[in-house]
KOLTOR-857441 format. One line per 10 residues: number of its first residue (from 1); for each residue x, y, z of N, C-alpha, C, O, CB. Coordinates in steps of 0.2 Angstrom, whole numbers. Glycine has a CB too. Example, Ala and Ser with C-alpha at 12.3 -4.5 7.8 and 13.67 -1.06 7.14 Angstrom:
1 = 66/-28/39/62/-22/39/66/-16/39/71/-17/42/57/-22/45; 64/-11/35/68/-5/36/64/0/39/67/6/40/70/-3/29
//
This chain:
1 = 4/-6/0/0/0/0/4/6/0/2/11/-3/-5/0/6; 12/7/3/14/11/3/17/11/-3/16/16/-6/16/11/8; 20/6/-6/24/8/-12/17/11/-18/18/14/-22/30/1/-15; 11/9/-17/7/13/-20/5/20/-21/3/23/-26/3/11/-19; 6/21/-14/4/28/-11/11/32/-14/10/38/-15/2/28/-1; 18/30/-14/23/33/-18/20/37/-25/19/43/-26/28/27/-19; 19/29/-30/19/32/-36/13/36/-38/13/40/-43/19/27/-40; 7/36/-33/2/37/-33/4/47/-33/2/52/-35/-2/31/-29; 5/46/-30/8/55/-26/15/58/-31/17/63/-32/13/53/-14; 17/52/-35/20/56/-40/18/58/-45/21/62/-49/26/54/-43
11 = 13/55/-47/5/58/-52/3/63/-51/5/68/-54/-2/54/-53; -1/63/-46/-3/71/-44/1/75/-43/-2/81/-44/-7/71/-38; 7/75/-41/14/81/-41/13/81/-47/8/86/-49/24/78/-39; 16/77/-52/17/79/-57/12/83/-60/14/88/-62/19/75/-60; 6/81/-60/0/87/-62/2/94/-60/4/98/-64/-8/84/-59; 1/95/-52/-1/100/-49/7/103/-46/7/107/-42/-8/97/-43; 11/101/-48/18/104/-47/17/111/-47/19/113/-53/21/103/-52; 15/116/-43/17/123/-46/21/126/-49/21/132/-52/17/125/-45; 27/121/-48/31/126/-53/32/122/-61/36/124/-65/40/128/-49; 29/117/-62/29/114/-68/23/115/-69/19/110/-67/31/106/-69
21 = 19/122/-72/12/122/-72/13/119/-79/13/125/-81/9/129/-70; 14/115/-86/14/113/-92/6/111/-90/1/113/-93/21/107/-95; 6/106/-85/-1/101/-86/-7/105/-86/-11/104/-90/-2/94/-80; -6/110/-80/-13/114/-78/-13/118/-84/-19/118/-86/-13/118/-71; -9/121/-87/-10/125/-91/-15/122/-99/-19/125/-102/-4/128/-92; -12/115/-100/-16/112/-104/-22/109/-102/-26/109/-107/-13/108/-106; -22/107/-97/-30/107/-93/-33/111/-93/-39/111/-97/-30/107/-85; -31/117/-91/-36/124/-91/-37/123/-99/-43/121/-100/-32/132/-89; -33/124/-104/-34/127/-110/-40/120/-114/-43/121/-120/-24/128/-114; -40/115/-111/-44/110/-114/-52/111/-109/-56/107/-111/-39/102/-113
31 = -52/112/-106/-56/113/-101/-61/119/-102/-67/118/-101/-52/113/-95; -58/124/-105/-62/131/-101/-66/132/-108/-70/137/-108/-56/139/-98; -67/128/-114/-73/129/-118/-80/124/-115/-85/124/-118/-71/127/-125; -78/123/-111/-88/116/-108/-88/121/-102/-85/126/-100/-86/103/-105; -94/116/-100/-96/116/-93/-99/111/-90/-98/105/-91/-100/119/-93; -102/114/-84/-105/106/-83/-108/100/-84/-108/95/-81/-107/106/-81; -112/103/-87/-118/98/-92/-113/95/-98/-115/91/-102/-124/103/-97; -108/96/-97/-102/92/-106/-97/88/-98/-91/87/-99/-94/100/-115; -100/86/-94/-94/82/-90/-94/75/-93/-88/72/-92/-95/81/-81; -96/74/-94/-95/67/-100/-90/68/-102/-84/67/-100/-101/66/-106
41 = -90/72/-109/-85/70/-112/-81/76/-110/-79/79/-115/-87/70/-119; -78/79/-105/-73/83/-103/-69/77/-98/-63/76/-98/-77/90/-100; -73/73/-95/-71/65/-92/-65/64/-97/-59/65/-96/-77/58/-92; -71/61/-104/-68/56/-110/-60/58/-110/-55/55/-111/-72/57/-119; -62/66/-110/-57/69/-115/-49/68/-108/-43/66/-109/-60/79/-118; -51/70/-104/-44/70/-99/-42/60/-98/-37/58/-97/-48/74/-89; -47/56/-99/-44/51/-99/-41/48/-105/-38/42/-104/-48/49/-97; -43/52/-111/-38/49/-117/-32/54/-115/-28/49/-113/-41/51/-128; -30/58/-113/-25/62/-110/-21/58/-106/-14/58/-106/-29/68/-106; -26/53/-102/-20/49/-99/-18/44/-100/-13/42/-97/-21/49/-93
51 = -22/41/-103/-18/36/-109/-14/36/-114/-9/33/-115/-22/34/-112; -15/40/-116/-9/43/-124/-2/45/-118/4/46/-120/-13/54/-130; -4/47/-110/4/48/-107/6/43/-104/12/42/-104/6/54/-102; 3/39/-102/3/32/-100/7/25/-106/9/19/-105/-5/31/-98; 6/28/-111/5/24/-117/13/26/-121/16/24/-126/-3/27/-120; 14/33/-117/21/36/-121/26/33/-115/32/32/-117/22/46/-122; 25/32/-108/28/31/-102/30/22/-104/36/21/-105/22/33/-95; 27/19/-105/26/12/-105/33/11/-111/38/9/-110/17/8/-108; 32/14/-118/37/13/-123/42/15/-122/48/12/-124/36/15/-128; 42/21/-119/49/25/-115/54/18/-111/59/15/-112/46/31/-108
61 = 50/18/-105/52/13/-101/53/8/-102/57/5/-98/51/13/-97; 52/4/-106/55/-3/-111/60/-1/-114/65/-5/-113/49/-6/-117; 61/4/-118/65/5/-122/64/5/-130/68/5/-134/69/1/-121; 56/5/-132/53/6/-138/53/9/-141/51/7/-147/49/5/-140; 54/15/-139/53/22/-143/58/28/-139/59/28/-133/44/25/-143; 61/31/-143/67/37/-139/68/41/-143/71/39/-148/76/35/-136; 65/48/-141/63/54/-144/70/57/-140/72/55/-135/54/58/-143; 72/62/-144/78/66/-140/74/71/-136/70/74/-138/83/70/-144; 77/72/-128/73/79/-124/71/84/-127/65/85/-128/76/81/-119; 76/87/-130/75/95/-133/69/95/-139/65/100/-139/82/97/-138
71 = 69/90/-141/63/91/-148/56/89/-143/50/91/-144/64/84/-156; 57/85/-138/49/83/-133/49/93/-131/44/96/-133/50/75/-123; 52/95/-127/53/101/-125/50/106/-127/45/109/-124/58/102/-125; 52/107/-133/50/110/-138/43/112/-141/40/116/-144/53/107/-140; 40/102/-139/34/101/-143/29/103/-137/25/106/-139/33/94/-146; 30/101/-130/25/103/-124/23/109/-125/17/110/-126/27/102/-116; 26/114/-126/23/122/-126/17/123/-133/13/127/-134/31/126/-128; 21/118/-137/18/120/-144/10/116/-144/5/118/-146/25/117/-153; 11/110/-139/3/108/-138/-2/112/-135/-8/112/-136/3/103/-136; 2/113/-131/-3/119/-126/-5/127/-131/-10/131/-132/5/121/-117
81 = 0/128/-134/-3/135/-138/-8/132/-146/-11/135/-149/5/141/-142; -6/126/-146/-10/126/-151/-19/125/-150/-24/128/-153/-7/119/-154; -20/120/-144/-25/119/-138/-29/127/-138/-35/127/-141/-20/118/-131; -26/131/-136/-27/138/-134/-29/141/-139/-34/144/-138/-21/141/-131; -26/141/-146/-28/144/-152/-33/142/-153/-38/145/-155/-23/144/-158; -33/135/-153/-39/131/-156/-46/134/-154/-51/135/-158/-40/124/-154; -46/136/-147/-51/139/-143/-53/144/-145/-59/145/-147/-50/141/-137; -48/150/-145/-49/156/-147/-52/158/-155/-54/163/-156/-44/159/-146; -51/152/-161/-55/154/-169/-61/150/-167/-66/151/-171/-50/151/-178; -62/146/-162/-68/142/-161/-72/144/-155/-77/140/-154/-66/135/-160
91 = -71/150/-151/-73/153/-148/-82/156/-150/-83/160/-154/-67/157/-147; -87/154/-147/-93/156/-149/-95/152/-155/-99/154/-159/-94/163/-150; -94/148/-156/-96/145/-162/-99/138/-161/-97/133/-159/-90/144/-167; -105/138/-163/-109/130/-161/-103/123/-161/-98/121/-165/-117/127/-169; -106/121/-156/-102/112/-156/-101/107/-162/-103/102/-160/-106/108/-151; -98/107/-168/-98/102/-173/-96/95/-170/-93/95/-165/-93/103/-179; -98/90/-172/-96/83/-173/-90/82/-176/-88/76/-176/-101/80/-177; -85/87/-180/-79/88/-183/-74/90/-178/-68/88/-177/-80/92/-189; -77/95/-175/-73/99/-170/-72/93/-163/-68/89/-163/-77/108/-167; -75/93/-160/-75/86/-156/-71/81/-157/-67/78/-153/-80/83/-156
101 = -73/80/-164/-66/72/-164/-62/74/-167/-58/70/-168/-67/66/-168; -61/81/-168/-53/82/-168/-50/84/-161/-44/81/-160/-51/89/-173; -53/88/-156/-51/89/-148/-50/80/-146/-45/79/-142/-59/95/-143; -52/77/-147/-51/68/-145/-45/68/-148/-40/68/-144/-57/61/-149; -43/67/-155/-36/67/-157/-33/70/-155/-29/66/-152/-33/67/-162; -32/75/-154/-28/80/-152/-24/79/-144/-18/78/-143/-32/86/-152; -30/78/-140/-30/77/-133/-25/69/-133/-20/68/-129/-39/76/-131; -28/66/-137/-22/58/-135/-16/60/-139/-11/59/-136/-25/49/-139; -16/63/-145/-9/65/-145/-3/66/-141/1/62/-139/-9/69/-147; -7/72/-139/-2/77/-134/-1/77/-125/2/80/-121/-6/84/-134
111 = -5/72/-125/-5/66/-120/1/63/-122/6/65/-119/-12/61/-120; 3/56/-129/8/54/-128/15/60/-130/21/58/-131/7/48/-132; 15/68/-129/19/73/-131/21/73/-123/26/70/-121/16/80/-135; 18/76/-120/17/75/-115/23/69/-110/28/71/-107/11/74/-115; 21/64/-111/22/58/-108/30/57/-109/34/56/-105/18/53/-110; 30/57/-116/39/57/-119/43/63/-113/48/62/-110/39/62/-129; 39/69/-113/43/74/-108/45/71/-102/50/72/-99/39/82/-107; 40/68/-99/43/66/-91/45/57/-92/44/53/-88/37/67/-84; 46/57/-97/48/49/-97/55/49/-94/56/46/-88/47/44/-105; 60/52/-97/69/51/-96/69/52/-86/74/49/-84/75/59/-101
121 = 66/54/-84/64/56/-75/60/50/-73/63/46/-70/58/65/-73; 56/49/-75/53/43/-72/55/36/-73/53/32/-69/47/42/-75; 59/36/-78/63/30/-79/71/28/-74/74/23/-73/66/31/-86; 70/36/-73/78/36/-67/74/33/-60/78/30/-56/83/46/-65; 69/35/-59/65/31/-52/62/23/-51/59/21/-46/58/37/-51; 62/20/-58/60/16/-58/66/9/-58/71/8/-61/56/17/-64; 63/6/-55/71/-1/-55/67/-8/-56/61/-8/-56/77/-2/-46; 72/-14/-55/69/-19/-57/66/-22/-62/64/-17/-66/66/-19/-54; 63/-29/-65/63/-31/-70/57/-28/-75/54/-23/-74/63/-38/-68; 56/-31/-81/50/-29/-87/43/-28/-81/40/-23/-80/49/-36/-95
131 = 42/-36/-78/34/-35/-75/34/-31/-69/29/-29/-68/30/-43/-73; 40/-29/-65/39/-24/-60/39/-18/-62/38/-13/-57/44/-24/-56; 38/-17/-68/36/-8/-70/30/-8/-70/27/-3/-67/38/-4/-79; 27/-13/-73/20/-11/-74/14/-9/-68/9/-6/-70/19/-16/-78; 16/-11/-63/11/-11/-59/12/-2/-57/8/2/-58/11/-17/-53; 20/-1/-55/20/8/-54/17/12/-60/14/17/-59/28/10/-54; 18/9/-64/15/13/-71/9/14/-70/7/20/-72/15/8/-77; 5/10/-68/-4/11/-69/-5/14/-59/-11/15/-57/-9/-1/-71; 1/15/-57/0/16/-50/-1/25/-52/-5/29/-50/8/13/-44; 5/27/-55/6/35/-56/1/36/-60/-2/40/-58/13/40/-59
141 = -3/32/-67/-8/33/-69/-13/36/-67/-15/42/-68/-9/29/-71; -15/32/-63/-21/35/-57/-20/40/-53/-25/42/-51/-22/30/-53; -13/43/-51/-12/49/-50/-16/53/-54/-20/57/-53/-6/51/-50; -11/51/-59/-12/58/-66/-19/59/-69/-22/64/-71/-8/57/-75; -21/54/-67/-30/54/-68/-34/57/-63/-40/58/-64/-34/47/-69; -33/58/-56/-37/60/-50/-33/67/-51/-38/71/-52/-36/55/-43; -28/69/-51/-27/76/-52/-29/80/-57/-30/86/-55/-22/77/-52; -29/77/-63/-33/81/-69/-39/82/-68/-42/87/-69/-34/78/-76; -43/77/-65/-51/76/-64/-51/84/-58/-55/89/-59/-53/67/-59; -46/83/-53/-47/89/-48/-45/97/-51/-47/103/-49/-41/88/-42
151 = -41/94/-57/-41/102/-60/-45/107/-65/-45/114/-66/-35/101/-64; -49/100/-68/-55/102/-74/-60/104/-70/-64/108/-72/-57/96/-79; -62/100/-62/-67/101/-57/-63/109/-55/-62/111/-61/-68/93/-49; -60/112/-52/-62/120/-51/-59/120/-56/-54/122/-53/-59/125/-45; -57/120/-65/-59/126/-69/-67/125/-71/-70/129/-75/-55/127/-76; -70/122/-69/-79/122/-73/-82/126/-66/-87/131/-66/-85/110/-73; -79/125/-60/-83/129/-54/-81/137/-55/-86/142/-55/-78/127/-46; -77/138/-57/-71/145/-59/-77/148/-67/-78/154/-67/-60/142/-62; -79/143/-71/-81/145/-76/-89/146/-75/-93/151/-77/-79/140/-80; -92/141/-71/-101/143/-69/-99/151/-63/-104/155/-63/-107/132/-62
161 = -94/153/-60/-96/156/-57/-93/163/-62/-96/168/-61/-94/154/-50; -89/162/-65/-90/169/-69/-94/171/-74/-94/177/-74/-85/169/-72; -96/167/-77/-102/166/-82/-111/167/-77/-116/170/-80/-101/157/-84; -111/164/-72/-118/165/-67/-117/172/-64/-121/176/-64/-119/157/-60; -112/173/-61/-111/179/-55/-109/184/-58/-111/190/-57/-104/177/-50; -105/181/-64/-101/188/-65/-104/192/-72/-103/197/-74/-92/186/-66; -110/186/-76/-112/188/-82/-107/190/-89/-106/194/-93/-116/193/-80; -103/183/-86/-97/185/-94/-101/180/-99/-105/175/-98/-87/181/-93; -100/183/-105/-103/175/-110/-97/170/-110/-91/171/-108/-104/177/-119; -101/164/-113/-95/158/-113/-89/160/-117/-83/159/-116/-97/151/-118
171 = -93/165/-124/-87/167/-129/-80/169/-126/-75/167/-127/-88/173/-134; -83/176/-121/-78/180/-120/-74/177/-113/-69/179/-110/-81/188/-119; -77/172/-110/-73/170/-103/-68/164/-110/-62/163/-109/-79/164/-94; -71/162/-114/-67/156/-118/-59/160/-120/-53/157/-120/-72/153/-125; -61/167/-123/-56/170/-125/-51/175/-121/-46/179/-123/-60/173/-130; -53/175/-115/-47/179/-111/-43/175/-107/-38/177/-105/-48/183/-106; -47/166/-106/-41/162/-105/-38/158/-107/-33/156/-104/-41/159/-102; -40/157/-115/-35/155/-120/-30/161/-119/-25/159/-115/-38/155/-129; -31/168/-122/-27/172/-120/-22/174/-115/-17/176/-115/-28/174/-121; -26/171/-109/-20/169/-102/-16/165/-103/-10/167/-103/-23/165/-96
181 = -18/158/-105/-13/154/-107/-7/154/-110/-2/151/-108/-16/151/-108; -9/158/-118/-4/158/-122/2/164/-120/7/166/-123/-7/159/-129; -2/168/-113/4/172/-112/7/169/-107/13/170/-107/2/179/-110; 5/165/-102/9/163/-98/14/157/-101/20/158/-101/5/161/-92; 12/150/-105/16/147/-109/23/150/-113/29/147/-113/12/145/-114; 22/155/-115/27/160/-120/33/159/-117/38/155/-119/26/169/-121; 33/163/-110/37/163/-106/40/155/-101/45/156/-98/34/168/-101; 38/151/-101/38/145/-98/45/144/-95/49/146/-98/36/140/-102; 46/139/-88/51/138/-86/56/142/-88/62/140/-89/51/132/-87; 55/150/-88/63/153/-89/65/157/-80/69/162/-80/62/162/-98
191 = 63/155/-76/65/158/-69/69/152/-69/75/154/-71/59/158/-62; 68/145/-68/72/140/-66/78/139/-72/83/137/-69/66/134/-65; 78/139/-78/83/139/-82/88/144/-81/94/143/-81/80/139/-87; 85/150/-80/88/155/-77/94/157/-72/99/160/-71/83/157/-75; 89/151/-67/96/152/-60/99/145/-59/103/144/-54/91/155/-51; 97/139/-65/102/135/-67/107/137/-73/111/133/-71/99/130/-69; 107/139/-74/112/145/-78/118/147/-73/124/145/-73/108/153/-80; 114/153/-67/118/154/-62/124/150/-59/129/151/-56/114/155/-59; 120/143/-59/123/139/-55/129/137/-60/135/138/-59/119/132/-52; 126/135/-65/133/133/-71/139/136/-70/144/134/-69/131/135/-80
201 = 137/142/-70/143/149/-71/146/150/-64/151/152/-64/141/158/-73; 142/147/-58/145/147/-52/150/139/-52/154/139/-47/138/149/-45; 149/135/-54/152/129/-56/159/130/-58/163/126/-57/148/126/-62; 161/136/-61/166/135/-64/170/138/-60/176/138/-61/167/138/-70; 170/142/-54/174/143/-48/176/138/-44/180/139/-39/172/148/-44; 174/131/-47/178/126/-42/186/124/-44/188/126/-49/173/118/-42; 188/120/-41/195/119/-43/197/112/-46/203/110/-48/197/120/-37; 190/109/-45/190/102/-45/191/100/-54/188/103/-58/183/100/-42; 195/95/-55/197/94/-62/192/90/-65/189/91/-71/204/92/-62; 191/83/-60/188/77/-64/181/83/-67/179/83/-73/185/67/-58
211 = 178/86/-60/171/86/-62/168/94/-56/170/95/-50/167/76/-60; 165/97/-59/166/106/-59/156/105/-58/152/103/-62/170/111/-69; 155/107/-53/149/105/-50/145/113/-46/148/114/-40/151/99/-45; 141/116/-48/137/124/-46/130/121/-43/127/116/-47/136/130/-54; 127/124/-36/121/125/-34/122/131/-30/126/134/-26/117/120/-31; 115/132/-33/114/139/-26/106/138/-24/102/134/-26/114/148/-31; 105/141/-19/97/141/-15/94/147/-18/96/152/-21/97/141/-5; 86/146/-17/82/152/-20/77/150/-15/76/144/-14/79/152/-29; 75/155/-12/69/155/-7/64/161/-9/66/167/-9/72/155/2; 57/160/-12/55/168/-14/57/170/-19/56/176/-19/57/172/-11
221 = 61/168/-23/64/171/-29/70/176/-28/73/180/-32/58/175/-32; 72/173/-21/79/178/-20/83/174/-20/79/169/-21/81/182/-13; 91/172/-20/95/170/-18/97/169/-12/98/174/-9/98/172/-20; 98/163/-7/100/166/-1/107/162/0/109/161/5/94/166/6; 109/160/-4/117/155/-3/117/150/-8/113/147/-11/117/148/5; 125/150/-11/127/148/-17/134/142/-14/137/140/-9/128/156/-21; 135/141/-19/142/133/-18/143/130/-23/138/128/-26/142/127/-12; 149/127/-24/153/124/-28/158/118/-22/160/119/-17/157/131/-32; 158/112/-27/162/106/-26/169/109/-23/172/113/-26/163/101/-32; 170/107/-18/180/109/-18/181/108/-9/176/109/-5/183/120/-23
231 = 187/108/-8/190/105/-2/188/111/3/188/117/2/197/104/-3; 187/107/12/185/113/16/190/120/17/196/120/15/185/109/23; 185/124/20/189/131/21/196/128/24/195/123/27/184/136/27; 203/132/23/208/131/24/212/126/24/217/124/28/208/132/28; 209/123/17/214/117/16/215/119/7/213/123/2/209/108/18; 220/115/7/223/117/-2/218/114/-8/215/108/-9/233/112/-4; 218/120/-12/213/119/-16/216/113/-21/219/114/-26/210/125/-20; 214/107/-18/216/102/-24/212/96/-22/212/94/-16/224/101/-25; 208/94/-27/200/90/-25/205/82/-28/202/77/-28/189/93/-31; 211/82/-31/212/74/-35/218/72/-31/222/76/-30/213/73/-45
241 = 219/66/-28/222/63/-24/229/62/-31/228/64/-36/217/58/-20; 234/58/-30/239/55/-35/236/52/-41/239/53/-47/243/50/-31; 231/49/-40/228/44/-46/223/47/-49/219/44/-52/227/36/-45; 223/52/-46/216/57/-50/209/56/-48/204/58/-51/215/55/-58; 209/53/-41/202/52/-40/202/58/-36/207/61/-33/200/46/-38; 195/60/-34/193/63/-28/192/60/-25/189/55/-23/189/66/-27; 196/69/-20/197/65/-13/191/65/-9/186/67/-11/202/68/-9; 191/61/0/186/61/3/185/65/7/180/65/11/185/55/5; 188/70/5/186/78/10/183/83/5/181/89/6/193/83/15; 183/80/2/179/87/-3/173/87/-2/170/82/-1/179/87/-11
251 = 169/93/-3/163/92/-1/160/96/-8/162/101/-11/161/95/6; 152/91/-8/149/94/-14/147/101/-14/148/105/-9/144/91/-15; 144/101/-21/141/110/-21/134/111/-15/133/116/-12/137/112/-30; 131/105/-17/123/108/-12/125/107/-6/123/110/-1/114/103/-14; 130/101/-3/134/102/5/135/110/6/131/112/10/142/97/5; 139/113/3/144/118/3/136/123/3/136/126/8/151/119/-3; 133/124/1/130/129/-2/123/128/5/119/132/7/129/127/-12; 122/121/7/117/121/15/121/122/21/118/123/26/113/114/16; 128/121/21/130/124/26/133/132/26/135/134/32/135/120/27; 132/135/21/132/142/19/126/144/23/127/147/28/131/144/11
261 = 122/143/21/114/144/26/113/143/33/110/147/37/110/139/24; 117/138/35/116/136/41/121/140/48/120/139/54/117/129/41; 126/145/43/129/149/47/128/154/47/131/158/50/134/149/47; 121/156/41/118/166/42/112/165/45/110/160/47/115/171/34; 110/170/46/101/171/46/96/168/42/90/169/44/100/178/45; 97/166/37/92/163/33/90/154/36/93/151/41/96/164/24; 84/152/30/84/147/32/83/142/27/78/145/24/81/147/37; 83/138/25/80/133/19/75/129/17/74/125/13/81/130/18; 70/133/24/65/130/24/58/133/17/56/138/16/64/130/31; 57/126/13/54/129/10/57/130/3/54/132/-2/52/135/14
271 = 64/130/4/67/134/-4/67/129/-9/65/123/-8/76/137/-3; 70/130/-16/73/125/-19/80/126/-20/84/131/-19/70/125/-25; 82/122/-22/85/120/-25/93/119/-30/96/113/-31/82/120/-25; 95/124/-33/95/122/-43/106/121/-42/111/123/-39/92/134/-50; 103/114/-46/111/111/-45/112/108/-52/107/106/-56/111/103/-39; 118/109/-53/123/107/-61/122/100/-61/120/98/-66/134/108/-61; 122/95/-57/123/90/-55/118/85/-49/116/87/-44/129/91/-53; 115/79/-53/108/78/-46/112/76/-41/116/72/-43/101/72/-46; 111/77/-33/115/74/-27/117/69/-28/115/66/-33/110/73/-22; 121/66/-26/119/58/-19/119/58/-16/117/62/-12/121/54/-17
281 = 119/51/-13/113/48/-8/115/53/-2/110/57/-1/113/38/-6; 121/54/1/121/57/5/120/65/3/118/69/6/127/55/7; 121/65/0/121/73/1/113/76/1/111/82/3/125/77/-6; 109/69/-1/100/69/-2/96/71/6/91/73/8/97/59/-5; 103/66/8/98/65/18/101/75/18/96/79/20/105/55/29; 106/77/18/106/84/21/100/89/18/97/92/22/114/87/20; 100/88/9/93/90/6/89/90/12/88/93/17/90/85/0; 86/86/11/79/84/15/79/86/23/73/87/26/78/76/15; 86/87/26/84/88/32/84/96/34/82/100/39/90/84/37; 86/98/29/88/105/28/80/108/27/79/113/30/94/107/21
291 = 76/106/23/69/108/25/69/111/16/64/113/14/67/117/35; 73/111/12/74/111/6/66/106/3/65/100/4/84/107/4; 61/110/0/56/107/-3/57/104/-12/55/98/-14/51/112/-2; 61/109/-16/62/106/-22/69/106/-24/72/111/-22/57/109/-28; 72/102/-29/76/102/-31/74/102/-40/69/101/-43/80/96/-28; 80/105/-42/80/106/-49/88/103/-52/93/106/-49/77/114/-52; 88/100/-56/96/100/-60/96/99/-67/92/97/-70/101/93/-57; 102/100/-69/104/99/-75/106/94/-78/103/91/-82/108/102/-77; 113/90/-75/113/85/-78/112/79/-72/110/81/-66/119/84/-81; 113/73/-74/109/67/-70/117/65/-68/123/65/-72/102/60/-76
301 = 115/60/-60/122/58/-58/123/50/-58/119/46/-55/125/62/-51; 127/48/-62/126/41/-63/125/36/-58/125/30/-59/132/40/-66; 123/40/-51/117/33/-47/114/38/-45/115/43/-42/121/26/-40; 105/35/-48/102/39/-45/97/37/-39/91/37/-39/99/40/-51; 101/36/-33/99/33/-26/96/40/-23/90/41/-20/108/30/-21; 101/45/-25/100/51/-20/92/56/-23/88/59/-21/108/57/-21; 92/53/-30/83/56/-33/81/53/-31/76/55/-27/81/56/-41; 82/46/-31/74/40/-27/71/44/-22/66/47/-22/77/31/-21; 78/44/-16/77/45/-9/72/52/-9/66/52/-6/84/47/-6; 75/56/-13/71/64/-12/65/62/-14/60/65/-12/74/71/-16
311 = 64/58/-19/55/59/-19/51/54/-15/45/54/-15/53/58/-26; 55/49/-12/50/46/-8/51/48/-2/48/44/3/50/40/-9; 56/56/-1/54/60/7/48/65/5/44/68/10/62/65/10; 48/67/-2/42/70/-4/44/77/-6/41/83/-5/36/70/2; 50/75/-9/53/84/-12/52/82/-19/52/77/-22/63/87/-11; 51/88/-21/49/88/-29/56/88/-32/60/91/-31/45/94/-32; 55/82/-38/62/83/-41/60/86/-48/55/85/-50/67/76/-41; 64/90/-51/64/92/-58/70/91/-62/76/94/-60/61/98/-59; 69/88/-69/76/88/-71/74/92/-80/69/90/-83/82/79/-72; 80/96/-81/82/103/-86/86/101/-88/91/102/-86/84/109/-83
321 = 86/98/-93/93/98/-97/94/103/-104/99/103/-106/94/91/-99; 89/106/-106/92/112/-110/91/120/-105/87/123/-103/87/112/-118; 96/122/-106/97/129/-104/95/135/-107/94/140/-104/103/130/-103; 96/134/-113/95/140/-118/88/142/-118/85/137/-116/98/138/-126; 85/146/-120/80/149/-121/77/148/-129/73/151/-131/82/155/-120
//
């Protein structure tokens, strides 16, 4: 039951992530032409949604199909504005039998667009043989289906009460949240790329040769402590022993960068995150004890013990691997 309630709770994260609003924004944008009386097929429609990502999740994780990140990346934004456009030339215009079964294709499409985006993350949390995937598979399923259900339930509440209370027409409530949407999408995930960047360029003040490692904390959108891999205060900057390995006193970037914190006035509680590199295992338990809610990184570290850990202490993990704009 518990390992259910794991995967189960990484579905609904992944929906209701705030700072990965991609899902809600396509929720909303699929959502905010019905109402209550179309819950039928606004159901249908969020459940081909979770099939087509369930369905990209399954081939991912076998190894059936491997889309490169950057082009999935790419494509999530462009489903969500397309979604949103659709609304807005079809805004006020009677319901066809054409339009419908195209929002169905569409919907399962971008459902498996979708899925591709968080498959390379979901695959790093998953272990064990072909038939032990499957049951986690249909476990986060049902996340992602109970959280959409919760998201399309208050935009129809948000929509009878603007429409009843507030006397908007359907047209024009259909047409300022398409237009919401496509303004907020435009901009997407550029805070967090942003101050992974930061970290990158703070990465290169380490000393360390094999491997050059930047994080810093953000609490509020401020900064409040930064760090780089490399040997304690008063000792000689040199992280590789004779044979080039690193040595065992060096300490990582996000070590360095939570013990920065723990000697000012600030606190971490609550903050994220943003690291060049994902933890390990150890450096996961000081994450977590530090009151650190999300982590974000760039690249992935070849054991991914210390991602397990953090999400089954209930930090959000997110992984970025293009930087550029």
């Amino acid at each position: 039951m518990s390992e259910f309630w794991i995967y189960f709770q990484i579905g609904l994260k992944h929906v209701l992530d705030i700072h990965a609003y991609d899902h809600v924004l396509f929720l909303i944008a699929l959502a905010i032409p019905f109402s209550f009386s179309d819950w039928k097929r606004i159901v249908l429609l969020v459940t081909l949604f979770t099939i087509g990502h369930t369905m990209a999740l399954m081939l991912s994780v076998f190894d059936i199909i491997v889309i490169k990140v950057n082009v999935v990346e790419l494509l999530i934004p462009i489903t969500i504005l397309i979604t949103a456009f659709f609304n807005l030339f079809t805004a006020g215009k009677s319901n066809k039998k054409e339009s419908i079964n195209i929002v169905f294709f569409i919907t399962l499409f971008f459902g498996i667009i979708h899925g591709l985006g968080f498959s390379n993350y979901f695959k790093s949390i998953l272990g064990g043989d072909a038939t032990s995937k499957i049951v986690p598979l249909l476990e986060f399923a049902l996340g992602i289906e109970a959280a959409q259900i919760l998201v399309v339930f208050v935009v129809l509440i948000l929509s009878y009460i603007v429409q009843t209370v507030f006397r908007f027409s359907k047209r024009d409530w259909t047409l300022v949240m398409s237009a919401f949407v496509i303004g907020v999408v435009i901009p997407m995930n550029k805070y967090d790329k942003a101050y992974l960047r930061i970290a990158k360029e703070w990465s290169l003040l380490s000393y360390c040769k094999r491997k050059q490692v930047g994080a810093i904390i953000v609490r509020d959108r401020m900064i409040i402590s930064d760090g780089y891999n490399g040997t304690p205060s008063g000792f000689e900057n040199c992280c590789e022993d004779a044979d080039g390995l690193t040595r065992w006193d060096v300490l990582h970037a996000e070590a360095n960068a939570i013990l920065k914190v723990a000697r000012s006035t600030q606190s971490c509680e609550g903050a994220t995150l943003y690291i060049t590199l994902s933890p390990c295992k150890e450096c996961s338990k000081l994450i977590h004890q530090s009151g650190i809610k999300r982590v974000v990184y760039h690249n992935g570290y070849r054991d991914d013990s210390g991602i397990q850990f953090l999400i089954k202490a209930g930090i959000e993990v997110e992984h970025i691997s293009i930087l550029e704009e």
